[in-house]
N, C-alpha and C positions, 0 to 999 in steps of 0.2 A: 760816338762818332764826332770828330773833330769838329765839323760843318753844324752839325745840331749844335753842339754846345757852344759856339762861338756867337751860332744866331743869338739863341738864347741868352746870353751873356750882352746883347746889344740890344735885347729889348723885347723879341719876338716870343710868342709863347708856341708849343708843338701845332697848333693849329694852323697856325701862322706862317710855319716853318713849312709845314706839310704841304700846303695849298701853293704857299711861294714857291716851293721845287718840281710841284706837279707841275705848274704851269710854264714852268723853265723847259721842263722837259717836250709838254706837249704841244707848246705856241699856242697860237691865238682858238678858244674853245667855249662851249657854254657852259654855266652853271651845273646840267645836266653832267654832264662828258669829265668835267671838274672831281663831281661829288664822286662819280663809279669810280677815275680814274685813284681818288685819293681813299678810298673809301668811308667818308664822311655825309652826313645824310644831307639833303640840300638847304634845310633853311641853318645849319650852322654853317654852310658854306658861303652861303649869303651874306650869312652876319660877316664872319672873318675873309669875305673878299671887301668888303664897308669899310672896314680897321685898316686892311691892305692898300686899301685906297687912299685912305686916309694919312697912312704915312709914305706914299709916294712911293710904294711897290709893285702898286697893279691899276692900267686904264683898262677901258673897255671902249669897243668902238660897236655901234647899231648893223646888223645884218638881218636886214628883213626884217622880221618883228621879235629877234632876240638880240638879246648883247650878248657878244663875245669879247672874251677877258685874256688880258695877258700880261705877262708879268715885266715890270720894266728891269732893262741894265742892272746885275748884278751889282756894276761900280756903286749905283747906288746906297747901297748897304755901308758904305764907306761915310757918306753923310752920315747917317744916321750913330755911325759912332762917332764921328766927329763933333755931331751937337750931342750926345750923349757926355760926352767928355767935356764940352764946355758947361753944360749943366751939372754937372758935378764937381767942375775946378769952381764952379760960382755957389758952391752948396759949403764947398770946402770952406772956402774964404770966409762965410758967412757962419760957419760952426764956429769955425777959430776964432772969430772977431767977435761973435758977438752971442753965439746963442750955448758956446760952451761956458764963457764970464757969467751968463743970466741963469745957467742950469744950476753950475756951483752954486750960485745966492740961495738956494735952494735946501742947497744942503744943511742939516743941523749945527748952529754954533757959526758958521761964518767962516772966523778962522781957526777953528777947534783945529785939535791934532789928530790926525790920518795914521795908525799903525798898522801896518800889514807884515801876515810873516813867512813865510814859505822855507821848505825843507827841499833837500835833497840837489841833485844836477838839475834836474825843471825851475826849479824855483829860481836856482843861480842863474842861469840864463834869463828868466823873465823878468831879475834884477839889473842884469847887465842892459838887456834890452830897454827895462826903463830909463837907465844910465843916458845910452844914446837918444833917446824919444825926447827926454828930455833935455839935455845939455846944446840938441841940436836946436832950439831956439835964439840960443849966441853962442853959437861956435867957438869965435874967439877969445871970451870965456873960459869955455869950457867948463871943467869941474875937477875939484882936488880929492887925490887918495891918499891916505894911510895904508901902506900894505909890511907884511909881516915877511919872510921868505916862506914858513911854514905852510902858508896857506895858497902860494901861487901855484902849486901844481892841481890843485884842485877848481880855482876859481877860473880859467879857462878851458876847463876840460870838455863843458859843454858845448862852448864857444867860441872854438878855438879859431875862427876868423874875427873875434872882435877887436882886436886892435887894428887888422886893416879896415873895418868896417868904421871904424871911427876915424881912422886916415882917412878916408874914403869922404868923409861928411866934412871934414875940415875941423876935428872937434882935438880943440887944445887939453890937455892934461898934465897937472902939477903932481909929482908924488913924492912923499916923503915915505923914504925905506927905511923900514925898523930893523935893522940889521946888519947884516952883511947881505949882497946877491942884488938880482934884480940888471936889469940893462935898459939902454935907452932907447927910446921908438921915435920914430915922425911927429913933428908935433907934441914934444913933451919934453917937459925940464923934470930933472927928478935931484932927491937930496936925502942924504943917508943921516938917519938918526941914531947914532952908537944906543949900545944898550950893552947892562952888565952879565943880564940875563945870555947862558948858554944858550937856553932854547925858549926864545922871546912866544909866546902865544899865538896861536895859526889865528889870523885876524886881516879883516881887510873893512876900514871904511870909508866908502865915499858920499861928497859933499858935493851935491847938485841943484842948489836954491831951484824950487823951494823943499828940497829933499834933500833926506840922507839916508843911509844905507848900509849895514856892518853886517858882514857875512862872517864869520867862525865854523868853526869846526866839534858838535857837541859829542862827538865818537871818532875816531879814526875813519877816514875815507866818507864821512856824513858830514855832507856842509849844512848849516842853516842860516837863515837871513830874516832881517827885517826893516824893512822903508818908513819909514818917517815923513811924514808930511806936513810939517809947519814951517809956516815961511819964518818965526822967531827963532827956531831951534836951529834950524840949517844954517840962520847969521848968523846963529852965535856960537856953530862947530866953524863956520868959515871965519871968524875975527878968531879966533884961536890957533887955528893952520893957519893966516897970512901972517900972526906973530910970529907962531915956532919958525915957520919959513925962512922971515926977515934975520934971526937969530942963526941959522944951520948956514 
């Protein structure tokens, strides 16, 4: 149900959820009248009208010698993800700056080399996707590819919105075409590199400091890939692409 999951998603747990709509429904009531209405035994109703309290969903006003409880303005629930979200843009900020740099220190070797290798269409997507994750740190940057013509009908077959997806992010891209084919997009210079080869190698690598990444083809219609994660290797595939560049 839409309304459950959204509470839940803002912070309320089903108890919470439960007792919060009882009380929508029933207006101002006792703990008693709560518990039958929700069917929850009374002293958890107690607990989780305390919590309800506590985050500014439910008063209670004195009547005679009990309190009756009622649930405040729905709008409210709108705060509540409002600083939900500011606690989390300020977690954000604080992952990226400062407590992702101190987890890596962590890791074995420092700047040791990072190789991972993935097969198949999934794989090629979660390479492309690192593509953007990453490069979208400076955009205007961006990141350089090598691509082959053999290998283009396979390498966005998973992904066939990624190049508006990187339109979209402002992410520049240099490619150097090994062959014949290939066309131009938004945001991207590209330059053809002749070859003698008929049928140049289905190949595609890109160069994304501090990463790099060459997807091929090990069977017909089987792509496989592997990321590279050294910040020395990725300069020293990119001082090699900005020569050939300068040269094409």
């Amino acid at each position: 149900m839409i309304i459950h999951d959204t509470l839940k998603g803002i912070g309320l747990n089903q108890r919470e959820i439960d007792i919060y709509l009882t009380l929508l429904k029933l207006g101002p009531v006792s703990i008693r009248d709560i518990a039958e209405a929700s069917g929850i035994n009374r002293g958890t109703t107690y607990e989780t009208l305390k919590s309800l309290r506590e985050l500014s969903l439910v008063s209670y006003f004195p009547k005679g010698k009990r309190r009756f409880f009622c649930a405040e303005p729905p709008d409210q629930l709108l705060r509540m993800a409002e600083e939900k979200k500011q606690r989390l843009d300020i977690h954000h900020r604080v992952l990226e700056s400062q407590v992702i740099p101190d987890l890596m220190q962590l890791t074995p070797g420092g700047d040791s080399t990072h190789v991972r290798h993935y097969e198949g269409d999934d794989g090629i997507e979660f390479v492309l996707r690192d593509i953007l994750r990453t490069a979208q740190h400076n955009p205007e940057q961006g990141y350089c590819v090598y691509s082959s013509k053999k290998i283009r009908k396979y390498l966005y077959r998973p992904f066939p919105n990624f190049t508006r997806q990187r339109v979209q992010q402002g992410i520049y891209v240099r490619v150097i075409a090994i062959g014949e084919g290939g066309e131009d997009a938004p945001l991207s210079s590209r330059k053809w590199l002749p070859t003698t080869q008929s049928d140049p190698a289905a190949s595609y690598v890109a160069i994304y400091p501090p990463k790099c990444a060459m997807i091929s083809l090990v069977r017909d219609d089987y792509p496989t890939a592997v990321i590279i994660e050294a910040e020395a290797i990725a300069r020293s595939f990119q001082l090699t692409f900005d020569a050939l560049w300068d040269k094409l």
